[in-house]
N, C-alpha and C positions, 0 to 999 in steps of 0.2 A: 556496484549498485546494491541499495542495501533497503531488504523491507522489515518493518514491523505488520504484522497481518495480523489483527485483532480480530475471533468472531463474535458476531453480537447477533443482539434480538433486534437491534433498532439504534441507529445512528443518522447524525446530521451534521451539515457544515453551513455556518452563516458567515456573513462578512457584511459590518455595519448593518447588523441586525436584520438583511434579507437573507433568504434560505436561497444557498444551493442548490443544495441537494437532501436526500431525507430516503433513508431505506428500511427496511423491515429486517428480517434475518439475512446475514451474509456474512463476511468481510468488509473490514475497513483495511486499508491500503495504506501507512507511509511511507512513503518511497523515497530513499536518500539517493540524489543522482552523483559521481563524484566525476571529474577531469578525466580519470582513465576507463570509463565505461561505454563501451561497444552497442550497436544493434545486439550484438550475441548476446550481451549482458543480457540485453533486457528481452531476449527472445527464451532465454533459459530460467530467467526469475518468471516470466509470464506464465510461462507452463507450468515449470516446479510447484505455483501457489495454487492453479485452477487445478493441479490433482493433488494437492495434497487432503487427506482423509484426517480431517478436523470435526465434522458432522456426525452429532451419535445416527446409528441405524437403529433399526424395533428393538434391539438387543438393549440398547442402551450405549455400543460401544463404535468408538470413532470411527469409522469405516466408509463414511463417506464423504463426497469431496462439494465444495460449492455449486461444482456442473451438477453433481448428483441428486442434490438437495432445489435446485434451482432456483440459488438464494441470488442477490443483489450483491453487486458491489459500490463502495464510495474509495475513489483514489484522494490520495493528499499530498500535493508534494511540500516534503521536510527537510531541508538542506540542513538541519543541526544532526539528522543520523551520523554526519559526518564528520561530528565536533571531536576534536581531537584537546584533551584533558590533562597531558603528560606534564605539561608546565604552568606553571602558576593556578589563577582560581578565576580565570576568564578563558572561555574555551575559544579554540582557533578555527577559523572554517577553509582553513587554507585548502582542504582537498574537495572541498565541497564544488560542482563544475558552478561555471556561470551562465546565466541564462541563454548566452547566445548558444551553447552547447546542450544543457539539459531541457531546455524547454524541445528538442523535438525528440529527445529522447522519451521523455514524458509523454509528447501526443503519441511515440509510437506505443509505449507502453497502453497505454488509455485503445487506441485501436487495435491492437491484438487480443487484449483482454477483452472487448467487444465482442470480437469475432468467436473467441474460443466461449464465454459463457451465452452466447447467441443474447445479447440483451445491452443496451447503452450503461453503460458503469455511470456512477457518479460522480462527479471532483469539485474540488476546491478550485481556487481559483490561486494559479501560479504565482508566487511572489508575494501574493497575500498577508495580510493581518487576519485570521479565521479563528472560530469558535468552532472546535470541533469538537460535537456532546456522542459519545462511545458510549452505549450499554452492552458492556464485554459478558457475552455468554458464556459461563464456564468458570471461572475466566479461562478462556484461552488466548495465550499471545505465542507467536511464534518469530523469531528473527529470522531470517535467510540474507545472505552475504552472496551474493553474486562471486565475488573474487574468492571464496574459500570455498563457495557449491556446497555452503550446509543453511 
């Protein structure tokens, strides 16, 4: 399982021009789900993300974590995290899972993360064509890999 975890001041997800979803400061979420990824997977990225210390403190310096700050999240799920690039100039999604496997992988993700930032997250909508507009604070972006635990 693979995130990109952007923080912003403010992001949204539309699809055919309705809004999803729409948050203030937080985390945005894309979540690459692949063929070999576990409950564990996604019980160990869930946690990993909701403490990692991305949020300045008074100091100015990162120290606190989305629980801390009790910012919002928007999930997205992105099955090109998975795009594999090795050959030629059309990328392959061969590892990427298919819906009948990652979509409950996803809802578990979505309700874990519920539970641990006490507050309903946001999402796109599975499968999707979306317009996802990111105003990356910082910028900070962080990748986390499930399979490598960085």
């Amino acid at each position: 399982m693979r995130a990109v975890i952007q923080r912003v001041s403010r992001a949204s997800v539309r699809k055919a021009g309705a809004l999803l979803s729409e948050i203030g400061t937080g985390l945005v979420i894309l979540l690459g789900i692949e063929e070999a990824d576990t409950r564990e997977d996604t019980e160990w990225l869930v946690k990993k993300i909701v403490q990692l210390r991305i949020f300045n403190d008074t100091d100015g310096v990162m120290n606190l974590s989305v629980q801390d700050v009790k910012g919002e999240v928007i999930v997205v799920s992105q099955f090109t995290l998975h795009a594999r690039t090795k050959k030629g100039n059309r990328p392959s999604y061969i590892s990427a899972a298919a819906p009948d496997k990652a979509i409950p992988l996803y809802e578990y993700f979505i309700s874990m993360l519920n539970e641990l930032i006490d507050k309903p997250a946001g999402t796109g909508e599975f499968g999707a064509m979306m317009l996802v507009e990111i105003l990356n604070d910082g910028p900070v972006t962080i990748i986390i890999d499930s399979k490598n635990k960085e």
